[in-house]
PDB file of N, CA, C and O in Angstrom:
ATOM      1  N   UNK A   1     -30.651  34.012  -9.467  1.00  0.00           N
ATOM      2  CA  UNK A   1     -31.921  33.957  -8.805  1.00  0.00           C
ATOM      3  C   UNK A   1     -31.740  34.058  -7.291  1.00  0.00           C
ATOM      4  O   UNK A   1     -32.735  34.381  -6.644  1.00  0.00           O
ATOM      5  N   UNK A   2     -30.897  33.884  -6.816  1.00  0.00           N
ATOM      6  CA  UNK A   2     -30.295  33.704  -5.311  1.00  0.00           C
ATOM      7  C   UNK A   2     -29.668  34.565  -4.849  1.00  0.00           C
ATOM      8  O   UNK A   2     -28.605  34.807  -5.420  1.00  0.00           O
ATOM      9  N   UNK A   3     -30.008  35.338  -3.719  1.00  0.00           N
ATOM     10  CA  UNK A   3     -29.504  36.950  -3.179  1.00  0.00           C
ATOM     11  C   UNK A   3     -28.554  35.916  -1.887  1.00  0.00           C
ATOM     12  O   UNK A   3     -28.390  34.723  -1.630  1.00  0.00           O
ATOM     13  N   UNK A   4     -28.236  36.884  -1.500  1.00  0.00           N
ATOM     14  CA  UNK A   4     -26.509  36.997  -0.469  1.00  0.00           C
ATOM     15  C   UNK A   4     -27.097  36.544   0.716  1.00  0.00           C
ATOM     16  O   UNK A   4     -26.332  36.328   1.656  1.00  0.00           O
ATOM     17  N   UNK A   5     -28.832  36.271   0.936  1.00  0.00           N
ATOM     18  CA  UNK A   5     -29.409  35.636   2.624  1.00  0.00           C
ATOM     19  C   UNK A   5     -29.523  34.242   1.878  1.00  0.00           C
ATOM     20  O   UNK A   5     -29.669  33.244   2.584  1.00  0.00           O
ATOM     21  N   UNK A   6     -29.472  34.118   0.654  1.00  0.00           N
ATOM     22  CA  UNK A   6     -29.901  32.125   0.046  1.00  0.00           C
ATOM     23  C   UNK A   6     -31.239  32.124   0.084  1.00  0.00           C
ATOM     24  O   UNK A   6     -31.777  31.052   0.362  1.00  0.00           O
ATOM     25  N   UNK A   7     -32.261  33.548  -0.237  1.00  0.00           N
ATOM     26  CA  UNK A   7     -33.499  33.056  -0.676  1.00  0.00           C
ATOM     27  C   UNK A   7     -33.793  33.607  -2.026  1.00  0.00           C
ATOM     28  O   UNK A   7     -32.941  34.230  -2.659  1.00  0.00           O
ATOM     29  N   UNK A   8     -34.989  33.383  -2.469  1.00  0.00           N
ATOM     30  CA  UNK A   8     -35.084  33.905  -4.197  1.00  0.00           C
ATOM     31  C   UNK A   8     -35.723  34.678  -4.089  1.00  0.00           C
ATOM     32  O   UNK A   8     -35.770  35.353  -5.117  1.00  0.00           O
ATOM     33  N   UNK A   9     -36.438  35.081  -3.194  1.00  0.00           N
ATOM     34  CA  UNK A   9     -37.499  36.622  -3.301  1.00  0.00           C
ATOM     35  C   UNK A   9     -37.382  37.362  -3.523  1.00  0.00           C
ATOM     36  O   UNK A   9     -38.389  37.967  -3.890  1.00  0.00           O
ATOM     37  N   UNK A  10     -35.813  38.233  -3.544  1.00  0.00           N
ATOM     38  CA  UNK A  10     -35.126  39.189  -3.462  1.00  0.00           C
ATOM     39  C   UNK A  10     -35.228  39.990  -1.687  1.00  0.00           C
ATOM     40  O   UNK A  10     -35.353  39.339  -0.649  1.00  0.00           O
ATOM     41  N   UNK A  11     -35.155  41.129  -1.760  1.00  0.00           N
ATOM     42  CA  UNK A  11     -34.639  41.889  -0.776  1.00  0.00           C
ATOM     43  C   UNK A  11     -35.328  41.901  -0.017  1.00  0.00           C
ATOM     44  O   UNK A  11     -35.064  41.397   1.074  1.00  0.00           O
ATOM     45  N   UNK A  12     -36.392  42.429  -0.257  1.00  0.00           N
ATOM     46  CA  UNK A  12     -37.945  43.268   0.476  1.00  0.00           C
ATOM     47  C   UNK A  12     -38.828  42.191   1.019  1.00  0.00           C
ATOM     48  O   UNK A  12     -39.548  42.479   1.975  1.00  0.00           O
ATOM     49  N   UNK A  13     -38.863  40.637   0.377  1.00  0.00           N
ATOM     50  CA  UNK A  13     -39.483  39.179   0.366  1.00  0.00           C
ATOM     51  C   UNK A  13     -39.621  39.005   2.404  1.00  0.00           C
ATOM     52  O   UNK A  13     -40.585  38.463   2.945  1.00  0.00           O
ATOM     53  N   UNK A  14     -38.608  39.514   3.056  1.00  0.00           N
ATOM     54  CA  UNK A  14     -38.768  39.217   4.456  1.00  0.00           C
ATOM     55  C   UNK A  14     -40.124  39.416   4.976  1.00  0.00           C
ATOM     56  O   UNK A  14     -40.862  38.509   5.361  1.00  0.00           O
ATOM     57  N   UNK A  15     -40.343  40.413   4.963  1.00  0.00           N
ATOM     58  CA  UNK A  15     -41.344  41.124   5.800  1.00  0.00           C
ATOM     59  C   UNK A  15     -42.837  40.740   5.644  1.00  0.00           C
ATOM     60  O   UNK A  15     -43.720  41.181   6.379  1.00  0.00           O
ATOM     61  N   UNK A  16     -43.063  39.768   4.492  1.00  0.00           N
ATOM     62  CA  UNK A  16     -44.178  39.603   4.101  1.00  0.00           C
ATOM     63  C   UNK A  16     -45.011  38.877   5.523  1.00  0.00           C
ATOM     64  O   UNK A  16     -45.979  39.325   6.138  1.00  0.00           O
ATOM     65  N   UNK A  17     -44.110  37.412   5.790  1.00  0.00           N
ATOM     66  CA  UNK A  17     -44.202  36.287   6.525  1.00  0.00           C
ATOM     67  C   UNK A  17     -44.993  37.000   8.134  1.00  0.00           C
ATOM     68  O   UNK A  17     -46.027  36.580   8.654  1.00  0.00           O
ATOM     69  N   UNK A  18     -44.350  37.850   8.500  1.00  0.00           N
ATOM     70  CA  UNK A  18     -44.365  38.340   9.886  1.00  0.00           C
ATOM     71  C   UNK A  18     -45.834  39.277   9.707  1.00  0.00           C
ATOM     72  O   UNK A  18     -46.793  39.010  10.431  1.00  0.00           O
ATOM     73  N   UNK A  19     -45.894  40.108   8.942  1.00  0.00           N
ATOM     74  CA  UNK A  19     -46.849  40.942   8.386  1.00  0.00           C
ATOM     75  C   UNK A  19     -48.308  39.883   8.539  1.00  0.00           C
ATOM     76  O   UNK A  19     -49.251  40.267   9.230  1.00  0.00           O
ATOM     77  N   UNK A  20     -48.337  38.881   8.000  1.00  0.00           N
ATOM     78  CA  UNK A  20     -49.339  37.792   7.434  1.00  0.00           C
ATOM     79  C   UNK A  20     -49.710  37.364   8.942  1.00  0.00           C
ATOM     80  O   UNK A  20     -50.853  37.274   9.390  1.00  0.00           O
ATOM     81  N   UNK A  21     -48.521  37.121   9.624  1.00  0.00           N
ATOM     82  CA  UNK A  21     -49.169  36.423  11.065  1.00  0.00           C
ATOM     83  C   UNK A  21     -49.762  37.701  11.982  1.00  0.00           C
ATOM     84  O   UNK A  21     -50.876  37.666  12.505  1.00  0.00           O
ATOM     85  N   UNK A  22     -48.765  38.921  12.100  1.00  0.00           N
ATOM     86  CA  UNK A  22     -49.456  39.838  12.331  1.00  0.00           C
ATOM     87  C   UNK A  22     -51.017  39.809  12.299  1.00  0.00           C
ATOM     88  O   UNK A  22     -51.730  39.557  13.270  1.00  0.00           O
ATOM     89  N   UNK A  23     -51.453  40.112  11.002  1.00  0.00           N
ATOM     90  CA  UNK A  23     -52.675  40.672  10.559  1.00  0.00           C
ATOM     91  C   UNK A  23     -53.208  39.197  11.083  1.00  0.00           C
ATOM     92  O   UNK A  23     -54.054  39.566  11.897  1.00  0.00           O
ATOM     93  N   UNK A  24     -53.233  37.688  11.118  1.00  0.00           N
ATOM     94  CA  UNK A  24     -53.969  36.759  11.407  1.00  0.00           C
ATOM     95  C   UNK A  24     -54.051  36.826  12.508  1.00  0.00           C
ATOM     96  O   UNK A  24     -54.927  36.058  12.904  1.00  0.00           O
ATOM     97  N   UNK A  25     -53.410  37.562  13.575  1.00  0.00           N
ATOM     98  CA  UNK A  25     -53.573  37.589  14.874  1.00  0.00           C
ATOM     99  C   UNK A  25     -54.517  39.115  15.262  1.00  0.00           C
ATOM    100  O   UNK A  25     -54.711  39.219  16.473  1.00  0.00           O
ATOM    101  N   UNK A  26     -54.992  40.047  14.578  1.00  0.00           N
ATOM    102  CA  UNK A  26     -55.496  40.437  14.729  1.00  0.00           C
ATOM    103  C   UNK A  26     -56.854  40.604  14.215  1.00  0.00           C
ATOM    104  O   UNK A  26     -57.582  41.514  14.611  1.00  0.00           O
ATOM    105  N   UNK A  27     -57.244  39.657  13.255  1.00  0.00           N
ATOM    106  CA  UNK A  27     -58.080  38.780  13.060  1.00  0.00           C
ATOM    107  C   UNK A  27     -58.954  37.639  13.587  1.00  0.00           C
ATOM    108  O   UNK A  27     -60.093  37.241  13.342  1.00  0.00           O
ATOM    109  N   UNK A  28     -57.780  37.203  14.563  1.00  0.00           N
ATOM    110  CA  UNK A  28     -58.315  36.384  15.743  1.00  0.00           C
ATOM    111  C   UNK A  28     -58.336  36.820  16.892  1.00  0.00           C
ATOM    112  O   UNK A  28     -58.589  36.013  17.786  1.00  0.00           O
ATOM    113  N   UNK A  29     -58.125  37.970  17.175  1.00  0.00           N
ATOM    114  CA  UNK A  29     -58.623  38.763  18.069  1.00  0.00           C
ATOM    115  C   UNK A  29     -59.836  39.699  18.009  1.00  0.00           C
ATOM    116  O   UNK A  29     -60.183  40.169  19.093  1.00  0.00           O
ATOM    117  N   UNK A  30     -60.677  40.118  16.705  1.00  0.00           N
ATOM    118  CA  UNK A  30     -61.797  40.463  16.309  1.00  0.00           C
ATOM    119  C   UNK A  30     -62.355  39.496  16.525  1.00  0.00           C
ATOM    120  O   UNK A  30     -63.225  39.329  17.381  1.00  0.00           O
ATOM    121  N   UNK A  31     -61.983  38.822  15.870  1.00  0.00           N
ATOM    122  CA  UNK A  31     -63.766  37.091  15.995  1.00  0.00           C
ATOM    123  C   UNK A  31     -63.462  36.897  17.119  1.00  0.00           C
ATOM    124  O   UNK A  31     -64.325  36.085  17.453  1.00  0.00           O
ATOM    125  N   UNK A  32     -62.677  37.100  18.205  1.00  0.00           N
ATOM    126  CA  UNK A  32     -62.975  36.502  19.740  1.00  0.00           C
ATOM    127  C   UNK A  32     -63.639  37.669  20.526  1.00  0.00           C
ATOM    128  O   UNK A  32     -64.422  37.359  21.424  1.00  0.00           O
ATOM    129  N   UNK A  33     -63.416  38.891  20.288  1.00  0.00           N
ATOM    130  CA  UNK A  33     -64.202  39.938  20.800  1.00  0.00           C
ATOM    131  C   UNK A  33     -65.858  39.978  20.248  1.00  0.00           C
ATOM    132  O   UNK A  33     -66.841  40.212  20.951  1.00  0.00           O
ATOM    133  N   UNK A  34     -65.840  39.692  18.854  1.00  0.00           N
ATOM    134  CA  UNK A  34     -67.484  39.477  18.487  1.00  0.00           C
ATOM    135  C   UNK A  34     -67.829  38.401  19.209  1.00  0.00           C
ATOM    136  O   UNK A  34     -68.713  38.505  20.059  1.00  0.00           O
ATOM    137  N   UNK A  35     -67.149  37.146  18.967  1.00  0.00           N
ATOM    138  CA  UNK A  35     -68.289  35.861  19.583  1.00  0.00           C
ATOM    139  C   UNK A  35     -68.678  36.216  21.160  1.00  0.00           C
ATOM    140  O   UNK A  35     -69.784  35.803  21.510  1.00  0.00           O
ATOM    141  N   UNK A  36     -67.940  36.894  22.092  1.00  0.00           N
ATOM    142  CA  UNK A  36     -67.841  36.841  23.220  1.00  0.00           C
ATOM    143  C   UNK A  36     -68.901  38.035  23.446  1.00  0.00           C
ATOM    144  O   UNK A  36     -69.643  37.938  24.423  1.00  0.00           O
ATOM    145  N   UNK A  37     -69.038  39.363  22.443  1.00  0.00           N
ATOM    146  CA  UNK A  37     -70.357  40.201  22.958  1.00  0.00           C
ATOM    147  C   UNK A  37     -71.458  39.412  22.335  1.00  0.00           C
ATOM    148  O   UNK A  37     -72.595  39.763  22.649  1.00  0.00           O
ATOM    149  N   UNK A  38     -71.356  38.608  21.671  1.00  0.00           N
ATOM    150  CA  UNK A  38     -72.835  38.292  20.625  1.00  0.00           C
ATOM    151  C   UNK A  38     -73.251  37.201  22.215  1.00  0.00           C
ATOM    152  O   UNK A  38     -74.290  37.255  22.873  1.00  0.00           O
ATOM    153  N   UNK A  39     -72.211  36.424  22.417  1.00  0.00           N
ATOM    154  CA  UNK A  39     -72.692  35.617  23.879  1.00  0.00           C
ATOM    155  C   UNK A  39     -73.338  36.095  24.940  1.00  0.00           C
ATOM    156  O   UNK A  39     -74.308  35.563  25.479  1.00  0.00           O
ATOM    157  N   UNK A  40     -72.707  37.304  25.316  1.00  0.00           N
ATOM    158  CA  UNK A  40     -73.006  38.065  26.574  1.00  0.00           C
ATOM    159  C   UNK A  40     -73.821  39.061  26.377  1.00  0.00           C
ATOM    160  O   UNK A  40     -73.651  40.019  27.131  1.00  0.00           O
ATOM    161  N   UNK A  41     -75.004  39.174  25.277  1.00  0.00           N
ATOM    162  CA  UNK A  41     -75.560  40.305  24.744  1.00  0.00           C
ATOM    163  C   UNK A  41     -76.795  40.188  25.640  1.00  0.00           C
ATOM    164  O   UNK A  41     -77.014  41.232  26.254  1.00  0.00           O
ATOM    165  N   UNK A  42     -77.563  39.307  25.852  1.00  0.00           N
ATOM    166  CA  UNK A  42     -78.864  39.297  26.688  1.00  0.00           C
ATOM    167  C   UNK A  42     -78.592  39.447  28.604  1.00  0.00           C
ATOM    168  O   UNK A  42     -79.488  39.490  29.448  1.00  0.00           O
ATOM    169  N   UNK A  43     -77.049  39.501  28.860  1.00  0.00           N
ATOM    170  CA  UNK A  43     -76.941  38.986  30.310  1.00  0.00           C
ATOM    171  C   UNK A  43     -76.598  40.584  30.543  1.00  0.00           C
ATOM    172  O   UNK A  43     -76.739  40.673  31.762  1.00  0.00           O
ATOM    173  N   UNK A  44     -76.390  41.322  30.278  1.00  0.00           N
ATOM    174  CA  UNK A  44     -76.163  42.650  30.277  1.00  0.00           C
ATOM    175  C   UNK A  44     -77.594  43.766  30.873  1.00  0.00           C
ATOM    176  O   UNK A  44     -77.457  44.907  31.315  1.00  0.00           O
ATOM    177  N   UNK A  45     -78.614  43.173  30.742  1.00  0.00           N
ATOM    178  CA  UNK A  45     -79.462  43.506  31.384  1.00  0.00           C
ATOM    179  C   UNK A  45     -79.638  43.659  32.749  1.00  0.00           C
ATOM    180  O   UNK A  45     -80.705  43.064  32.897  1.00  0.00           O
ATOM    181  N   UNK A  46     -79.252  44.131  34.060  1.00  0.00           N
ATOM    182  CA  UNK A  46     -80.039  44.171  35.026  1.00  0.00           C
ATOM    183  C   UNK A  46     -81.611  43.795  35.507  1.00  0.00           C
ATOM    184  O   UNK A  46     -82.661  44.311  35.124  1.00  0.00           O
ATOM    185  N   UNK A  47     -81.460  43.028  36.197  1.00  0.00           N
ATOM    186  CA  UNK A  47     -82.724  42.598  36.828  1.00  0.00           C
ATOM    187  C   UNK A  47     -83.921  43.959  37.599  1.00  0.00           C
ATOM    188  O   UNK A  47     -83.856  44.240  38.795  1.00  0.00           O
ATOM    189  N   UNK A  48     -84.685  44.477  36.864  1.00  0.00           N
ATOM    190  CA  UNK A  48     -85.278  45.443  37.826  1.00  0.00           C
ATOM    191  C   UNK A  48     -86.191  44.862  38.690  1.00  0.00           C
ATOM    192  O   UNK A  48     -86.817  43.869  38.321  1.00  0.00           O
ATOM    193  N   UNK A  49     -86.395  45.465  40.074  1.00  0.00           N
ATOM    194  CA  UNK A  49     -87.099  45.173  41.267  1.00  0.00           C
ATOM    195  C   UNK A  49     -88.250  45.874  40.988  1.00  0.00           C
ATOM    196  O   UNK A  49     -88.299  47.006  40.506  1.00  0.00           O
ATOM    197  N   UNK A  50     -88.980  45.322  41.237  1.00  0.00           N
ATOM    198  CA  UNK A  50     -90.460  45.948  41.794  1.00  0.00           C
ATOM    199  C   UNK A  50     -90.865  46.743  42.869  1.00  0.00           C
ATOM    200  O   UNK A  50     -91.540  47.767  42.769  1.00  0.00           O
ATOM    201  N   UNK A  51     -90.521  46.346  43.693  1.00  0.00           N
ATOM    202  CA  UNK A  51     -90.410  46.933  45.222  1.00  0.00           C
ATOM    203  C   UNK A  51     -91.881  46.335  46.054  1.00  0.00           C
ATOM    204  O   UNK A  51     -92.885  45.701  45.730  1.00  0.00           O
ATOM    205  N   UNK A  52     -91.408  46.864  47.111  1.00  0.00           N
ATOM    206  CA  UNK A  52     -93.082  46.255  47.989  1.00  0.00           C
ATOM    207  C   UNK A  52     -93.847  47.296  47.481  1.00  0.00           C
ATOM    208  O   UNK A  52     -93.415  48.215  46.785  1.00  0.00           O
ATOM    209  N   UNK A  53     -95.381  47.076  47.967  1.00  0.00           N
ATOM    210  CA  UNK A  53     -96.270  48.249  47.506  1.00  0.00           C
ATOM    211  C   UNK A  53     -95.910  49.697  48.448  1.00  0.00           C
ATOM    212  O   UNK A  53     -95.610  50.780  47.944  1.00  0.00           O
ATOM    213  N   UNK A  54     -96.021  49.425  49.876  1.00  0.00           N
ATOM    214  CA  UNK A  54     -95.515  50.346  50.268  1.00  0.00           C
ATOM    215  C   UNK A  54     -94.593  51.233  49.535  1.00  0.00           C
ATOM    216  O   UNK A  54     -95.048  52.346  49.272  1.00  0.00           O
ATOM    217  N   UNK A  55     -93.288  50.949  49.117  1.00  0.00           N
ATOM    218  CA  UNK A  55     -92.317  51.320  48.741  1.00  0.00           C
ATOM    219  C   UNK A  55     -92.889  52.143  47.404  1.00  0.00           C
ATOM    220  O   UNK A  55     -92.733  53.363  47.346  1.00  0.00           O
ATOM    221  N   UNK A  56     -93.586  51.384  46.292  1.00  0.00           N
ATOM    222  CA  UNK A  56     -94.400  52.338  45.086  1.00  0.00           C
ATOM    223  C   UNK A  56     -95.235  53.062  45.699  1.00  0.00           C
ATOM    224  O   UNK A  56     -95.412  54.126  45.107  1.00  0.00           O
ATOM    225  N   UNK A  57     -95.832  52.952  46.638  1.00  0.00           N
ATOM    226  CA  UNK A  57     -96.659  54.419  47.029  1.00  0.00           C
ATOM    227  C   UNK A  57     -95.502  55.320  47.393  1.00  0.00           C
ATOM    228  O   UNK A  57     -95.397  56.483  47.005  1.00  0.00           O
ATOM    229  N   UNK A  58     -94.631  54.679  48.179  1.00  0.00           N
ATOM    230  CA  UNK A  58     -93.490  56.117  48.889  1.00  0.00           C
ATOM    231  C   UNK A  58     -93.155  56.659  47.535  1.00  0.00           C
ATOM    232  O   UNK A  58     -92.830  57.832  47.352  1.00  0.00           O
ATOM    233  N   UNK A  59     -93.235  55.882  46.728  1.00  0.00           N
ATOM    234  CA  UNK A  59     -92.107  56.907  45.448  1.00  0.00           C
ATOM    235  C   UNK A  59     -93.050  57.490  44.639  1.00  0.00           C
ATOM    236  O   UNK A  59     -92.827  58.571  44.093  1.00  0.00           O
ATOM    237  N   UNK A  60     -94.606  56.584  44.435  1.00  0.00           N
ATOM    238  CA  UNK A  60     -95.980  57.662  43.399  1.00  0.00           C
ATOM    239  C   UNK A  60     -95.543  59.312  44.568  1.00  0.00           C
ATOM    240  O   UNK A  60     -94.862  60.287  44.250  1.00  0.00           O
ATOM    241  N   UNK A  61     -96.211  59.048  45.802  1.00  0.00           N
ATOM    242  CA  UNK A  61     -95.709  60.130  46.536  1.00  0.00           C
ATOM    243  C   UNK A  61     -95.209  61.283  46.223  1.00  0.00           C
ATOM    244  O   UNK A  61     -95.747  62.349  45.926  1.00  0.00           O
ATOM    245  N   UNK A  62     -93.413  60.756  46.379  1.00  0.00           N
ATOM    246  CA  UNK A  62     -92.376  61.477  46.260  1.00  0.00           C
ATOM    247  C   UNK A  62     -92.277  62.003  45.213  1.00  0.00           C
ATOM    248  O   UNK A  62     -91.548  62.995  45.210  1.00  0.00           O
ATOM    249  N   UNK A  63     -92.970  61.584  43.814  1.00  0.00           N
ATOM    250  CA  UNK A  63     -93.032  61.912  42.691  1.00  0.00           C
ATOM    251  C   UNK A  63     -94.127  63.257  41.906  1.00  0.00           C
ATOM    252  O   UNK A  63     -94.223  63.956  40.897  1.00  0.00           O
ATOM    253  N   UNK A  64     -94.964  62.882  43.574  1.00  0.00           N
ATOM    254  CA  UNK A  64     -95.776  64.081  42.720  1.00  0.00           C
ATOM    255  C   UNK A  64     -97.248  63.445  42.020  1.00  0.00           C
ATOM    256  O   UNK A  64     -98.098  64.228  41.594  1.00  0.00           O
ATOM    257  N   UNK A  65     -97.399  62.299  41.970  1.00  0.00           N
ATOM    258  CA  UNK A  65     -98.699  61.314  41.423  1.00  0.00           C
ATOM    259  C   UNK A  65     -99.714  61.088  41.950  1.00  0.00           C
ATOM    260  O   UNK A  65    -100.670  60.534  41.408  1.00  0.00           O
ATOM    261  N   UNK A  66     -99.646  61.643  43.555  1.00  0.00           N
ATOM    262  CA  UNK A  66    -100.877  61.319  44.319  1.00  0.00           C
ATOM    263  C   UNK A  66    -100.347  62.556  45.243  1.00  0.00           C
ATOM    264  O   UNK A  66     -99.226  63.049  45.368  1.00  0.00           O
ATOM    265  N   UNK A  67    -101.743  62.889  45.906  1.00  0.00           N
ATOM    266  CA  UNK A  67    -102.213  63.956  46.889  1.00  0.00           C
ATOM    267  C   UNK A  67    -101.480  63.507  48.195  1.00  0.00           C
ATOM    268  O   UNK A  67    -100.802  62.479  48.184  1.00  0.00           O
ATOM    269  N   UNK A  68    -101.590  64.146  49.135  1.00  0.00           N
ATOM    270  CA  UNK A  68    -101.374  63.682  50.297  1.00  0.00           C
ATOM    271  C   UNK A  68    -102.596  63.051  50.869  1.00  0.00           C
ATOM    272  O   UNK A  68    -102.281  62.111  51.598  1.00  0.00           O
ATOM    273  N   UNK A  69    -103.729  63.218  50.801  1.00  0.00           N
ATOM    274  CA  UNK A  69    -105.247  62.136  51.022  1.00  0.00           C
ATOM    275  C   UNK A  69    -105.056  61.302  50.891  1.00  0.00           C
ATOM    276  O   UNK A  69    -105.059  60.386  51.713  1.00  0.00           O
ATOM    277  N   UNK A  70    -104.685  61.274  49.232  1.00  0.00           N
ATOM    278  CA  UNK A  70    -104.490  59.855  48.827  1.00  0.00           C
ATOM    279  C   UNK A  70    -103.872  59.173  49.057  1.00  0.00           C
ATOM    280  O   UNK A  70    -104.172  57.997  48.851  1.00  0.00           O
ATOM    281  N   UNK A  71    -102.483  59.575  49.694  1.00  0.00           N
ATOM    282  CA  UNK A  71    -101.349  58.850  50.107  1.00  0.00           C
ATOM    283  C   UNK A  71    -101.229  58.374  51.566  1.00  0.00           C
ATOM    284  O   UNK A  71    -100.375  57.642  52.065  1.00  0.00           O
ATOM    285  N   UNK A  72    -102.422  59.043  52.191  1.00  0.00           N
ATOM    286  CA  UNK A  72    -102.539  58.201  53.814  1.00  0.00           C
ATOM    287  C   UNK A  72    -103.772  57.402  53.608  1.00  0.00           C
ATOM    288  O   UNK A  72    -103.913  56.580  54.513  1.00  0.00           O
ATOM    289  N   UNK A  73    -104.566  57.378  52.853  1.00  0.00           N
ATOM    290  CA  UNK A  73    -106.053  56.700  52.915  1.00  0.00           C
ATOM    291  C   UNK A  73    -105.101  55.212  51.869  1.00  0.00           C
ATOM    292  O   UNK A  73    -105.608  54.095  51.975  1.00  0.00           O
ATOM    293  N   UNK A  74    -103.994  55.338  51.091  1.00  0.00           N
ATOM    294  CA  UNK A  74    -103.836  53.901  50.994  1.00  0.00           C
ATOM    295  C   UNK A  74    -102.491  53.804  51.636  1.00  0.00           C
ATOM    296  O   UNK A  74    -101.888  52.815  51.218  1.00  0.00           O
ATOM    297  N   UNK A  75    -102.103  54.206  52.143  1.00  0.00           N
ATOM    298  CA  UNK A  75    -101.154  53.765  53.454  1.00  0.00           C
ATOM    299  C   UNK A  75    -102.282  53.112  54.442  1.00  0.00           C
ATOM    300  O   UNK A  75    -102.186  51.922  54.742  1.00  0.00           O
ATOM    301  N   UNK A  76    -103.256  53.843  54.895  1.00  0.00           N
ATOM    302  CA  UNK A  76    -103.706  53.101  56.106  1.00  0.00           C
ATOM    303  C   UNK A  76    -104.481  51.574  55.303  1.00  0.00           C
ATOM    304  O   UNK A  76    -104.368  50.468  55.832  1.00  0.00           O
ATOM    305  N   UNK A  77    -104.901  51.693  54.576  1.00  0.00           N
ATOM    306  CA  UNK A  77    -105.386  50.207  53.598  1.00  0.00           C
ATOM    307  C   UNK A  77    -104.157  49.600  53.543  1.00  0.00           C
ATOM    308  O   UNK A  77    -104.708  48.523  53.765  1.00  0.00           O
ATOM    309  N   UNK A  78    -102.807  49.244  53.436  1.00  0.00           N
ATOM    310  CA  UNK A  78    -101.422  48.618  53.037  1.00  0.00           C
ATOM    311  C   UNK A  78    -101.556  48.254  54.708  1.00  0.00           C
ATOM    312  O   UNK A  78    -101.875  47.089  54.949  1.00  0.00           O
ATOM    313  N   UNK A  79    -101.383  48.972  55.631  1.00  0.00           N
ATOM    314  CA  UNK A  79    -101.207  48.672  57.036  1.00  0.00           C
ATOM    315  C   UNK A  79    -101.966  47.555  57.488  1.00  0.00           C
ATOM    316  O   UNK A  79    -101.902  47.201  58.665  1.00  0.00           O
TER     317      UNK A  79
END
């Protein structure tokens, strides 16, 4: 029952041990990558700005959404 290293597994029996921690370590490196996005899943958002009003008229403007009339008759109302 006993091979020439003094264990009973026979030959091939080594590799199991190392294999097992292997794979448990990359196992515990999945569940630490999930818990850590499932944590950080809502903070990933950027905060968007509003801007002053001025600033949304400069960009309705720039965009093409209002006339040029329109864009000094409420500029001079913002002033």
């Amino acid at each position: 029952m006993m091979n020439d290293w003094g264990m009973g597994w026979g030959g091939g029996g080594m590799w199991v041990g190392p294999l097992f921690w292997i794979g448990l370590l990359v196992i515990g490196v999945i569940i630490a990558i999930s818990v850590s996005r499932r944590l950080n899943s809502g903070r990933d958002v950027p905060a968007t700005r509003l801007g002053t009003p001025r600033e949304i008229l400069d960009e309705r403007f720039a965009k093409g959404e209002i006339e040029r009339e329109e864009y000094e008759a409420r500029r001079k109302a913002l002033a």
